[in-house]
Structures are given as structure tokens and as C-alpha cells.
N, C-alpha and C positions, 0 to 999 in steps of 0.2 A: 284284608280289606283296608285300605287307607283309610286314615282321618287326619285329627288333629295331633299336634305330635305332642306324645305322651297320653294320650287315649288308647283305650282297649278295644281293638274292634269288638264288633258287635255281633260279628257272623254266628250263626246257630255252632253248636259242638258238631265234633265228627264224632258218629254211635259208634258201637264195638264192634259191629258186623265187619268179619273179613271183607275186602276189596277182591275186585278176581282174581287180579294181579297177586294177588299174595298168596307166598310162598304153603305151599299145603304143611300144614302142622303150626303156624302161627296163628298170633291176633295181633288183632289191632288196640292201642289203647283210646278209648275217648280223651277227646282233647276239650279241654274250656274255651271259652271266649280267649283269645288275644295268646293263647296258648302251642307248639305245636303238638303235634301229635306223635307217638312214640311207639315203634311196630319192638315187641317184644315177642323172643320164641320159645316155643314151651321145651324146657329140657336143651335147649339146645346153645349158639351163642346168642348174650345179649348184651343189648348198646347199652353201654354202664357211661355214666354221665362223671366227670372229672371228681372224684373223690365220695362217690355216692356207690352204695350197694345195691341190689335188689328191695324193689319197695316194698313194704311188710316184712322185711326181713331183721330182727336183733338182732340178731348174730353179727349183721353186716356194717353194723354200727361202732365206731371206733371206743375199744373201751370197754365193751360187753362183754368180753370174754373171760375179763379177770373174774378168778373165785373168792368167793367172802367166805368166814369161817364158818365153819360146821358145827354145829348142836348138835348132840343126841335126838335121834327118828321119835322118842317120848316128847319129847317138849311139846305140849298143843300150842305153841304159838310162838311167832317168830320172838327171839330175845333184842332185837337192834330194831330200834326203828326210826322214822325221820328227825331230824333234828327236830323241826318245826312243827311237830305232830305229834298228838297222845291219843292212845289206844285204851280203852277201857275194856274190861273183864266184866260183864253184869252180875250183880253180886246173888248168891244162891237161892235168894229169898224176896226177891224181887227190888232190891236195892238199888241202889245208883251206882253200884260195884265199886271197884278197885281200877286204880290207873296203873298202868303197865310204865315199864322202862321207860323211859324216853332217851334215844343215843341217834347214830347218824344211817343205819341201813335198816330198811325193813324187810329185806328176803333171807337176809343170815337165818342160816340154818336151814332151812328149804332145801337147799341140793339135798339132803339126807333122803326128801322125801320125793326124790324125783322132779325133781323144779328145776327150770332152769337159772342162773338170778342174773336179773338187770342191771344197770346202773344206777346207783340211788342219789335221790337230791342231796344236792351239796358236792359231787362227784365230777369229776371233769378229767380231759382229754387236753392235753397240755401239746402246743404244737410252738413253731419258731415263727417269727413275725421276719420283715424284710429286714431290719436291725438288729435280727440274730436274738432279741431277747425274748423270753418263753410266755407265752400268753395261755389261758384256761377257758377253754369250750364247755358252758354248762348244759348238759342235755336233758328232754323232757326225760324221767323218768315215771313206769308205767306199774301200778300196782297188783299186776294181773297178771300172773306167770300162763296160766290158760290161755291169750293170745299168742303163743309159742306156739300152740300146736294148731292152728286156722291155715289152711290153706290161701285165706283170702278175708279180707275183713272188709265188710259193707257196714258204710254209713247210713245206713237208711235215713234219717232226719235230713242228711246234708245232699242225698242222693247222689254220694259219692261212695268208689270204694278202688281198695287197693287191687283189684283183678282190670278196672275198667280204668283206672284214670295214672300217672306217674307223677306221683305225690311229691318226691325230691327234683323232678322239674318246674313242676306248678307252685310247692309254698318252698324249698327248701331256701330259700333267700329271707324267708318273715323273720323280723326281730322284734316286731312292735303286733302286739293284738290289742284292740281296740271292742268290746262288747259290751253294748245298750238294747233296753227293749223292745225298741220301734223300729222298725225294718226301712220306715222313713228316715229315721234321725242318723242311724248307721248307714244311708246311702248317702245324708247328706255330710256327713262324717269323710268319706272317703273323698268328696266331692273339694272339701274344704282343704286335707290335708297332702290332696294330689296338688291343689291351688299352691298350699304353702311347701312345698320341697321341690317344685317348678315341674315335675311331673305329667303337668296337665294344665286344661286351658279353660277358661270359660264356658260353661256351655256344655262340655265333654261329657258322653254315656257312659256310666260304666254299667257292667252288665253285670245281674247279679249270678252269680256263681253258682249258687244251689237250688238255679232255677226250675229245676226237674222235680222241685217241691216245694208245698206252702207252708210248711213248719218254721224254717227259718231262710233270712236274707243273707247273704257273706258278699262281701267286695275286695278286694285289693286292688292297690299299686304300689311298686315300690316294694320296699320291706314291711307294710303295713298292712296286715288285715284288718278287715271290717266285720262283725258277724252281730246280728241280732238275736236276742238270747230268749224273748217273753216275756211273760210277767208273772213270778213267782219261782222261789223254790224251785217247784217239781220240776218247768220250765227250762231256767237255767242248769238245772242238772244234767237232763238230756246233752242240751246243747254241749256242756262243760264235756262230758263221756266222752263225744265225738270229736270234740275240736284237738281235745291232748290227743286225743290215738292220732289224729290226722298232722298233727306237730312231730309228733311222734314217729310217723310213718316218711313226713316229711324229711327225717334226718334235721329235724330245724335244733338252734345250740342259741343260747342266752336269749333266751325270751322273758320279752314283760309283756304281760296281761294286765290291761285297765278297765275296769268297769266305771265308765259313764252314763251315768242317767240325772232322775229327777228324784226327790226327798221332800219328805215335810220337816222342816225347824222345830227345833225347842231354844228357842230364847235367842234365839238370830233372827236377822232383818230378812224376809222374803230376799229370795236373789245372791245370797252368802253362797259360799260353797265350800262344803265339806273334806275334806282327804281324813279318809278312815283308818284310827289305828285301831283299831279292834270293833269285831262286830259282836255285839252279843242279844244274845235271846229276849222274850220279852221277859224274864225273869235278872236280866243286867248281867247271865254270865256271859263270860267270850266261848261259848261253845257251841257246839252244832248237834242235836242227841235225833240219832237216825235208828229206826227199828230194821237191821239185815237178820234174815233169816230167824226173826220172831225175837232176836236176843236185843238188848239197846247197846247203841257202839255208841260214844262219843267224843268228838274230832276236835281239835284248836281250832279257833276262827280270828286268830292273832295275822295281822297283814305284815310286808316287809318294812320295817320304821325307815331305815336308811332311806328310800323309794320314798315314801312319806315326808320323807326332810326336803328330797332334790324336787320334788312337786311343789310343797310351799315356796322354796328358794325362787321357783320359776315361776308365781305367784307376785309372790315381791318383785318380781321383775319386770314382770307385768305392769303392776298397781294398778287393776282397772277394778276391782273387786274386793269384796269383804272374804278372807279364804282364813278356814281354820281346821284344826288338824284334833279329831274328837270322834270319839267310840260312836259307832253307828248300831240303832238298835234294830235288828231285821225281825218279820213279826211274819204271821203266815197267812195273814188279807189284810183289807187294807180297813174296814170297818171296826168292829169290834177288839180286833186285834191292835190296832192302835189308839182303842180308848176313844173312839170317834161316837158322837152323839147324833150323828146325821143317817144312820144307815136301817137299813129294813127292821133290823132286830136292837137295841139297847136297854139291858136290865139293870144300867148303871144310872148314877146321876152326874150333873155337873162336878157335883163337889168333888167324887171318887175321881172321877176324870182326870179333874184340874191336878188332884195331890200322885197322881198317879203320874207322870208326866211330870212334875217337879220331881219327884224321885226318881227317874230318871235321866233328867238334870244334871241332880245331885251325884249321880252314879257317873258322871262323865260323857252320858252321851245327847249328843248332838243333832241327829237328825234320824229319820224311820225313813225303812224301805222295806222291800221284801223278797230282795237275793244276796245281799252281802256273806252271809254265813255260808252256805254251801261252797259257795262261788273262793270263799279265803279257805273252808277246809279242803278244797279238792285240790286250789294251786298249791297248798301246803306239800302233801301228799304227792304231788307229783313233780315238787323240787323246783317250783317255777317263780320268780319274780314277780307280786301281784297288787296291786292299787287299786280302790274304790274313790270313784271321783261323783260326788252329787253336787244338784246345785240345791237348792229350797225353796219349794216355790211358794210355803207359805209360815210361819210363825203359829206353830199348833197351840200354844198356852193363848193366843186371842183367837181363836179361829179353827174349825174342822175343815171349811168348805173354801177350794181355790177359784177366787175372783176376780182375779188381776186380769186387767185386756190379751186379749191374745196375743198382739204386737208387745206386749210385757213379756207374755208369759216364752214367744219365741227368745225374745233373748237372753233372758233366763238359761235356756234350755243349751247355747251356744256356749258359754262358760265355759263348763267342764272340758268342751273342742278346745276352746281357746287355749288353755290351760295345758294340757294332755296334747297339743297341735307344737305347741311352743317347748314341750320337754322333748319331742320327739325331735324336732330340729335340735336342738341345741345337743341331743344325745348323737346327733348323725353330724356333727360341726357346720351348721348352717348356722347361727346365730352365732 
């Protein structure tokens, strides 16, 4: 369908139903918006796209194949595991247990036990560049040897999946992910950042992608996805599961994931904005303590610093804004949980309040939300490139309750775009 140029048509998907015309023993892949469509046959030959395998396929993926060392079949638990990641033992007595290893592979040893193993964060696929000099492809890495054996993996949230859609035509180009709450503020997101990489035009639709559901929004253009995540924890956990298997499935290589949203201050001027080096609990550690299968596991919620530097750098380069680079406390609602004196239930007083929240200050950190921990232990985990970008929309030590006019509070809320708009150009040599 024509449009504007650098707009995504907008025409509905083609469904999976074979066409008459086709071949008996095929299907058909659904196609997105702006997308084509891709007939694949079962068992038989298929259009393999310029350096791409079969989608859902590891194996296919350049680099999977190498074997990591062997452990004895005894060992309950891998001995290597992410750089950027620790693994807790829960202790026999109900403890806060024992931290395991910390090294660079998490499946060593697994082949013993019938596994297959992946490539692990930190691990890369080294190819030649036009100048003949060697460059390094970092790929998502997946914690979950049990997606080996799926014949097919459905996204349900995203109402995508690897049987119905070809995921290394549709995202294998992303190098930028972009994820906020509002399904609004991530369409105006893409809206903005089609604007600035010339992309796109005034005015232009994009269509949302995972429109075959109301859980979440996702957009692209370019090398940049869009995806809205919720609000909380549980929320962006979901979303997180699905987006790396779909990065994943993608065949996608050196991705950065940014979480932009909105925060409340401690001791910053409404309208600051935060780049997070560490997110921690509302007890001040940088960790994330998750109950799997009734035992407590817990995760580093440490972000990339390097990423954190080139964000302020593009800040100052900016200078339209107060931007500072400070531990963010993630809390699991937005009332009690961060010491707020306004909400249905408070058995605290001012005073507990106030000193509560200075000690948090004190501790380093700078502003409260309530997805940064999961959202840093999951990218950890899965080898990825990851930044938390808030703005603040208010100064918690004068204030629980946001009042600023909404013409305020809109721009506010564009910052962290601005910010995150401007690293993305100057990462692709626009600026």
C-alpha cells in the first residue's frame, strides 16, 4: 500500500491459511504491517534469507555449535556462569544461602546431562569487515536449553510466534530496543525517532505490531524497536521472556535495550533525569531475590557502566537538562512501597518517611520506579547491552503527590526520547 516514504503500510497481516494456489504440503507465514510474507515448506526446500537459518532454529545460528567444557553428570549445578550475573544456592535453613561461581558461561557442564549448550554472554562470532579487519557479533544468549526441543515457540503476549511469522525477516535488522510503560508514549517514541534518522514523515502511522493483542504495544522502523512493557515487575517480566526469545529467534547480534520511562526524585529538581547504575531493592542492595520453584534464587541488578557513560556524554551534548548517573531503587507498588503517605493504607508517619528516603539518598540512590531490577537481571542473563533512562517528575523528600500541569508534565516525559533519540543517531553516524 503506498504512503509516505518511510512509513509502514498499514494494510491488515496476511493469516497462515494456505492460499489455493499453494503448493500441497506448505504454509504460509503471516506477514506484519509493511512486511512481506514468506511461504515456507515443511520438510522440504526452504527460502533461507542471505545468512539467516531456519527461524527457531540454535543450531542455525553462527557459533552454537562450539562445545564448552564438561563437568561430571554429579554436579547439581552449572560451575561457569555469566560474567555479569550471580546465582545463589538458598541456604539449608532458610537463609539467604551461598553465591555460586561467578565466571563467563552458564551451561558448562549441561552436555553431560543431555543439553544442548548455547552461546553465552560475552561470546561472539567474529567475521571480516570491507577493510579486511575482524569485527565481533554479540548474540542474545538464551538460558533455557528446553527451547531446543519446541517444535515451534508461540509468543502469546506478543501474539507472535516462530510457526506463523519469519522473525529474521521481520526484526533481524534491530539493534536498538527501546521499552516504556505506555503503549502511548512507545508509539510516540517510534513516532519521534523515525522523525529523527529521516525514516519517516510527519503525520506517518505506524502500526502496532502485536496487534492481535492487548497486553502489549511494539512498533518499529529502522533498526529500532519499540515495545511497551506495563507497570511493574511481573509486567515487564512477561514482556522481557518474550522479547529476548524473539531477538533471539530473530538471529538479531549487538543489541542495546533501553528502558525509558518516568521516576520520582530524591533530592533532584522535578524534570532531572536519571541513567541508572545499579538498581537495588527497597532494602538498598543491587539485587533482584525471585522465589523459582519454592527455592529463593538471587540475580545482579548491576547495568552496563560503559553504556551509562556514552548516555551522560550524549547528555552534555545535549545541555538541555539536569542528567545524572545514580542507583535507582525499584520497589514493588508505587504506595507503601515507596514510603508514600497518600495511599489507601499507611501505618507509618512523616518522620519514618522522611528518614527513610534520606537513607536512601545516602545509599546512592536517586530516583524509585518499579521495573529496573528484573528488567537489569534478565539483560544480564541473557548477554545483552542494557540502560535505564527515567526522567522525575517529582522531588519525593517535599512531596508524595505529582502536580506539575500536564503541559509540564508532557515534557518531562520526552527527555529520556530526547536523550536515548540522540545516542541512537550518533551510534548509527548521524550526528
Amino acid at each position: 500500500m503506498p504512503g509516505a516514504p518511510g512509513c509502514i503500510p498499514t494494510a491488515p497481516g496476511i493469516t497462515a491459511t494456505a492460499a489455493p494456489s499453494a503448493r500441497p504440503g506448505t504454509r504460509r507465514f503471516r506477514s506484519l504491517p509493511g512486511a512481506q510474507g514468506v511461504n515456507r515448506a515443511r520438510g522440504g526446500a526452504v527460502p533461507q534469507l542471505a545468512g539467516c537459518g531456519s527461524a527457531g532454529s540454535p543450531a542455525a545460528r553462527p557459533g552454537t555449535a562450539s562445545r564448552l567444557p564438561r563437568f561430571p553428570a554429579a554436579d547439581p549445578l552449572p560451575r561457569r556462569l555469566p560474567a555479569r550475573a550471580e546465582l545463589w544456592r538458598p541456604g539449608a535453613r532458610g537463609g539467604r544461602g551461598v553465591k555460586l561461581v561467578q565466571q563467563s558461561l552458564l551451561l558448562a557442564g549441561m552436555e553431560e546431562r543431555g543439553y544442548k549448550t548455547y552461546m553465552a554472554p560475552g561470546s561472539s562470532n567474529e567475521k571480516k569487515t570491507d577493510d579486511g579487519q575482524a569485527s565481533k557479533e554479540n548474540f542474545i544468549h538464551l538460558c533455557n536449553p528446553h527451547l531446543e526441543k519446541m517444535k515451534e515457540d508461540i509468543l502469546y503476549h506478543f501474539a507472535l510466534g516462530t510457526g506463523t511469522h519469519d522473525f529474521p525477516t521481520l526484526f533481524g535488522d534491530v539493534k536498538f530496543v527501546c521499552v516504556g510503560g505506555s503503549p502511548s508514549r512507545m508509539k510516540a517514541f517510534i513516532a519521534y525517532i523515525a522523525e529523527e534518522l529521516g525514516l519517516g514523515s510527519p503525520g506517518c502511522d505506524y502500526p502496532n505490531i502485536c496487534a492481535g493483542t492487548d497486553r502489549y504495544a511494539m512498533y518499529k522502523v529502522g533498526p529500532v524497536l519499540s515495545v511497551s512493557h506495563g507497570m511493574g515487575i511481573p509486567s515487564i517480566s512477561i514482556m522481557l521472556h518474550e522479547l529476548i526469545k524473539l531477538l533471539y529467534h530473530a538471529k538479531c547480534s549487538d543489541i542495546t535495550i533501553i528502558r525509558i520511562g518516568t521516576s520520582g526524585g530524591i533530592g533532584l529538581e522535578p524534570g532531572s533525569v536519571v541513567i541508572t547504575r545499579q538498581s537495588v531493592d527497597a532494602t538498598f542492595k543491587p539485587q533482584l531475590e525471585q522465589v523459582v520453584l519454592g527455592k529463593t534464587v538471587i540475580r545482579s541488578t548491576n547495568l552496563d557502566e560503559q553504556l551509562a557513560q556514552e548516555l551522560m556524554q550524549c547528555s552534555k551534548e545535549i545541555g538541555q537538562f539536569n542528567t545524572v548517573i545514580g542507583n535507582t531503587m525499584c520497589t514493588l507498588d508505587f504506595y507503601e512501597g515507596q514510603g508514600r503517605l497518600d495511599g489507601a493504607i499507611c501505618l507509618y508517619d512523616e518522620e519514618e518517611k522522611l528518614q527513610y528516603l534520606k537513607n536512601a539518598y545516602e545509599s546512592g540512590v536517586r530516583n524509585i520506579e518499579m521495573e529496573s531490577s528484573v528488567f537489569a537481571a534478565m539483560c544480564n542473563l541473557s548477554g545483552v547491552k542494557a540502560a535505564v533512562v527515567c526522567v522525575t517528575l517529582l522531588n519525593r523528600l517535599e512531596g508524595d503527590q505529582i502536580s506539575s500541569p500536564h503541559d509540564v508534565l508532557v515534557e518531562y516525559q520526552q527527555r529520556p526520547q530526547k536523550l536515548v533519540g540522540y545516542f541512537i543517531k550518533k551510534n548509527l553516524g548521524k550526528i
